[in-house]
C-alpha distance (Angstrom), angle and dihedral (degrees) to the residues before:
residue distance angle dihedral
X1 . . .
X2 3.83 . .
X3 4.12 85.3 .
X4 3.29 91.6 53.0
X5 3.30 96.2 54.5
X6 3.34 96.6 41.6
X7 3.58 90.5 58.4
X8 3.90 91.4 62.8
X9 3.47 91.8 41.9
X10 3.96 83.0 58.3
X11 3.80 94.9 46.5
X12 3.98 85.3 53.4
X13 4.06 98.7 49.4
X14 4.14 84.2 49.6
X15 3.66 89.3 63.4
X16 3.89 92.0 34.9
X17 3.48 89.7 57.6
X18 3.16 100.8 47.7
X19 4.29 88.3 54.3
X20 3.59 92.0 68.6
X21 3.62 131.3 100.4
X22 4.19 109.4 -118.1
X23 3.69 126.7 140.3
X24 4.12 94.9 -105.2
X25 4.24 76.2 52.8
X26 3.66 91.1 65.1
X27 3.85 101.0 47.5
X28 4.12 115.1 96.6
X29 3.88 118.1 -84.9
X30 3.84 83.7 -125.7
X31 3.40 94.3 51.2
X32 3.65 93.1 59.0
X33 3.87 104.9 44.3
X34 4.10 75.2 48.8
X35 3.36 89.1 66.9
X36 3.46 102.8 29.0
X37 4.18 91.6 60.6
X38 3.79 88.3 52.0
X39 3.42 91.5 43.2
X40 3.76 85.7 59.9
X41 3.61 96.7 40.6
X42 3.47 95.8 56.8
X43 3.67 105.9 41.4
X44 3.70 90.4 47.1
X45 3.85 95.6 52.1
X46 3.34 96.0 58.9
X47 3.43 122.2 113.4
X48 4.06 119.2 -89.1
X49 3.66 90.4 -130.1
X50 3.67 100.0 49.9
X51 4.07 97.6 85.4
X52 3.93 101.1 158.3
X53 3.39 91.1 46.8
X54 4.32 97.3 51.8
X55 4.19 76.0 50.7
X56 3.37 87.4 71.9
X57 3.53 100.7 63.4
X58 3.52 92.7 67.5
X59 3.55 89.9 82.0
X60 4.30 90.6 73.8
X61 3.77 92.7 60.4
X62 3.95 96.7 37.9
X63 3.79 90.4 54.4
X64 3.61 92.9 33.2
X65 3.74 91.7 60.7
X66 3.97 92.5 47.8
X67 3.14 88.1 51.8
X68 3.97 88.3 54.6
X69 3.37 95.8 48.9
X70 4.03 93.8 -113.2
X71 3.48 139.2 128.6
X72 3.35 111.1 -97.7
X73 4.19 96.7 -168.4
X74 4.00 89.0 53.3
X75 4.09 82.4 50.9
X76 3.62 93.6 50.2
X77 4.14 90.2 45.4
X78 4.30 87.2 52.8
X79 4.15 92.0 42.0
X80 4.10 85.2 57.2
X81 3.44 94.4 75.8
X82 3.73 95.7 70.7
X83 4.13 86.4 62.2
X84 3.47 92.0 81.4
X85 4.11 97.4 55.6
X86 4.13 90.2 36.7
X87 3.97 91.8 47.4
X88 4.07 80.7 54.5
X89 3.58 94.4 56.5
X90 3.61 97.5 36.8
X91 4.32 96.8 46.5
X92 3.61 100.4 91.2
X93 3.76 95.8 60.0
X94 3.30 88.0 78.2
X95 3.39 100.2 56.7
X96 3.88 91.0 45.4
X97 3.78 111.3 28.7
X98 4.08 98.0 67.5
X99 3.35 90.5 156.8
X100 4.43 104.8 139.4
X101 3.94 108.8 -123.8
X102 4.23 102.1 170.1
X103 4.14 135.4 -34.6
X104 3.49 121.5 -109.5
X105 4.02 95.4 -153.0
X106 4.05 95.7 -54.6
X107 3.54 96.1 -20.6
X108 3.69 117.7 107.9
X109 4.29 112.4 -141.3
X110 4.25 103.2 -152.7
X111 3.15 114.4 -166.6
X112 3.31 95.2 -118.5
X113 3.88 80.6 78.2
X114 3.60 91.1 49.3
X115 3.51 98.8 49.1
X116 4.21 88.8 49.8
X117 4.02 87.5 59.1
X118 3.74 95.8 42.5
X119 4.15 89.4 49.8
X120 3.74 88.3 51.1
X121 3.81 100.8 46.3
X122 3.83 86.1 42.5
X123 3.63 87.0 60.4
X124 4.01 99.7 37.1
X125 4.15 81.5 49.8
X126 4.16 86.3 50.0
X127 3.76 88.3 54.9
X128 3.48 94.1 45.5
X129 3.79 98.8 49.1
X130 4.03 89.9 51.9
X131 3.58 90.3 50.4
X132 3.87 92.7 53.8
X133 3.14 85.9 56.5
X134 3.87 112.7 41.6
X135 4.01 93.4 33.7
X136 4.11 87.9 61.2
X137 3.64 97.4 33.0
X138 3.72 107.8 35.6
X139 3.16 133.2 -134.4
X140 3.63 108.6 -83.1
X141 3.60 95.9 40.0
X142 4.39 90.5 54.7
X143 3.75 90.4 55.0
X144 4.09 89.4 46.9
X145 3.80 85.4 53.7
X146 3.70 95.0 46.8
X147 3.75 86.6 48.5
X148 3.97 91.5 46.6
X149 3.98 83.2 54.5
X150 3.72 95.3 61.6
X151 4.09 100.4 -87.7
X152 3.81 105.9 150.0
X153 3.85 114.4 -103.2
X154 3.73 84.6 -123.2
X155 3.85 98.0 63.7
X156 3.72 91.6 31.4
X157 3.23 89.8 64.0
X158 3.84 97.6 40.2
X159 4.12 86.2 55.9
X160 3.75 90.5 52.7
X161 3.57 103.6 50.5
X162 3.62 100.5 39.0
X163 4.37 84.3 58.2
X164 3.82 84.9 38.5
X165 3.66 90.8 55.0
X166 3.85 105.3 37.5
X167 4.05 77.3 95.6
X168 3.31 90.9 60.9
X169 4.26 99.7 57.9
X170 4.27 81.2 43.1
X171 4.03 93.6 59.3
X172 3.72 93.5 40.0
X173 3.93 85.2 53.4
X174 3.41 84.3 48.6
X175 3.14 101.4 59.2
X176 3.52 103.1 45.0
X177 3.77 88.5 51.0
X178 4.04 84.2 57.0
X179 3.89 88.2 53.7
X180 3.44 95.9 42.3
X181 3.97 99.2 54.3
X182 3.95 83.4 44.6
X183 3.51 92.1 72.1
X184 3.82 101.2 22.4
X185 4.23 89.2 83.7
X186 4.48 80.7 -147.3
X187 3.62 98.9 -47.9
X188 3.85 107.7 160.2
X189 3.49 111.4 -167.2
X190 3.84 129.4 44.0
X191 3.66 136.1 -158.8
X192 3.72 117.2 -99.5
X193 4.30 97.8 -121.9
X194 4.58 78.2 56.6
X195 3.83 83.9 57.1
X196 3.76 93.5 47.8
X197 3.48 96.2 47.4
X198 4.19 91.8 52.3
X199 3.57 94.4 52.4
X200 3.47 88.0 49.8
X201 3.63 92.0 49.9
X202 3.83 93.7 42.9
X203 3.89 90.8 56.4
X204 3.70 93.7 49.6
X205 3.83 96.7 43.1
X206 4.17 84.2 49.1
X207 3.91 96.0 55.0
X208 3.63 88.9 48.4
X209 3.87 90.2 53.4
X210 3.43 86.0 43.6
X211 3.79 97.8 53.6
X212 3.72 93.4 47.9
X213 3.62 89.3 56.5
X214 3.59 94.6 49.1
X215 3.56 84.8 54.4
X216 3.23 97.4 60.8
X217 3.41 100.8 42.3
X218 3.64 92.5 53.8
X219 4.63 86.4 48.0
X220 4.12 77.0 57.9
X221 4.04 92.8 49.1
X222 3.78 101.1 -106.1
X223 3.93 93.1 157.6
X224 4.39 98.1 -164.2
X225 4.05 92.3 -79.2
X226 3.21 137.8 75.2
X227 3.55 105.7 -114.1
X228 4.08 123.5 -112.6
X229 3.52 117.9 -100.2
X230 3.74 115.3 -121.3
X231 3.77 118.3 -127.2
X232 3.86 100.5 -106.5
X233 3.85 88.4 58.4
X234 3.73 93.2 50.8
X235 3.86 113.3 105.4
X236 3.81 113.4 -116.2
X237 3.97 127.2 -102.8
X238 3.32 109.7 -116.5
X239 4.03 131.4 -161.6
X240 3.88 85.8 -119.5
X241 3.68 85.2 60.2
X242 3.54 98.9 50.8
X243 4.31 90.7 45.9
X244 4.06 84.2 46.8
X245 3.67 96.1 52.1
X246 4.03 91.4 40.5
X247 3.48 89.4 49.1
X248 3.61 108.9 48.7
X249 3.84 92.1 38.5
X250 3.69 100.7 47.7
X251 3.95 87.2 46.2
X252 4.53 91.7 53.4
X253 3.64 87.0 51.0
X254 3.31 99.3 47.6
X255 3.73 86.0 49.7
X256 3.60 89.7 56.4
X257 3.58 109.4 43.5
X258 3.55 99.8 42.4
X259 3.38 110.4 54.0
X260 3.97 96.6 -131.5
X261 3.73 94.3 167.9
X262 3.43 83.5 66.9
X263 3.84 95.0 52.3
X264 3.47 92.9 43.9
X265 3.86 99.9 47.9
């Protein structure tokens, strides 16, 4: 219970955050999901190997998110709970990559073991990045700019309601958890065919919901897309959008063509 409702508290400080005034607030949508795709396209291109190097790129989302106004330690706790799923792609390298890289004292470091840290920071850094982004953007406002980009309304659209809806599967769990502890009388622990039959009924309760809201939307003339936003409600390009984007994408290519770590170190 207290996850769940943690989780919606955490889908309502995203779009708190992104409400107040900060300096990353005032920089173009555009801009951001700019930066945000070359972000990503740098940091996962580089080499699996090249550890200190991917370390570096933690400086874009730790600046990024002082520049946001947002706490960057209560980012780093939420981006931890993709370790478990990239550990799980990332585990049999060690058992096949033996390959020696350095000692630590008598230890020998494969880089097999080197590859399963860079796969997991690459995806802690992923969740990072998109939480820059969404947290001081919203989320309405980073699908418009994907949109404005050249994503088709279609999948814009698709994007948006599936993070729009997320809520939706939460207070249907919610609910059922209510019912459930209603007629419980305290039990704690439940037999696994009780746990079946609740996600069963939570999936079926949530494309019912669903439907009814796709009926309505459709009664209001929602036609599948999200429609295209005519060009005197487009936000305005500013210079400080152009020096922002510069900026930040000359800087992660620099990081990753030229090796600084090496420089540096």
């Amino acid at each position: 219970a207290d996850r769940l409702m943690q989780a919606l508290c955490a889908l309502d400080e995203v779009e708190r955050t992104a409400r107040r005034r900060s300096p990353l607030k005032q920089i173009d949508a555009r801009a951001k999901a700019i930066v945000t795709i070359v972000f990503l396209c740098t940091m996962l291109s580089m080499p699996i190997d090249r550890l200190s190097e991917l370390m570096l790129f933690t400086i874009y989302p730790l600046l990024a998110a002082r520049m946001g106004g947002m706490n960057y330690a209560a980012m780093v706790r939420n981006s931890l709970l993709v370790v478990p799923f990239a550990a799980l792609i990332a585990l049999p390298n060690i058992f096949y990559d033996r390959v020696p890289m350095f000692l630590v004292g008598e230890l020998v470091i494969t880089r097999g073991w080197i590859s399963l840290v860079s796969i997991i920071l690459r995806g802690v850094l992923s969740v990072q990045a998109v939480m820059v982004w969404i947290g001081s953007t919203g989320t309405y406002q980073s699908v418009r700019a994907l949109q404005q980009l050249g994503m088709p309304s279609l999948f814009a659209s698709q994007i948006f309601l599936t993070m729009r809806y997320i809520r939706l599967i939460i207070d249907q769990a919610l609910q059922m958890r209510r019912a459930r502890d209603a007629r419980s009388f305290g039990r704690q622990s439940y037999p696994l065919r009780l746990w079946a039959r609740l996600v069963g009924e939570l999936l079926l309760r949530s494309v019912k919901r669903g439907e009814a809201i796709g009926y309505a939307m459709e009664a209001r003339g929602f036609e599948s897309s999200m429609p295209a936003i005519a060009l005197h409600y487009q936000d305005r390009w500013r210079r400080r959008d152009t020096l922002y984007t510069i900026l930040c994408s000359t800087t992660l290519i620099l990081i990753r063509i030229l090796h600084l770590s090496e420089r540096i170190f």
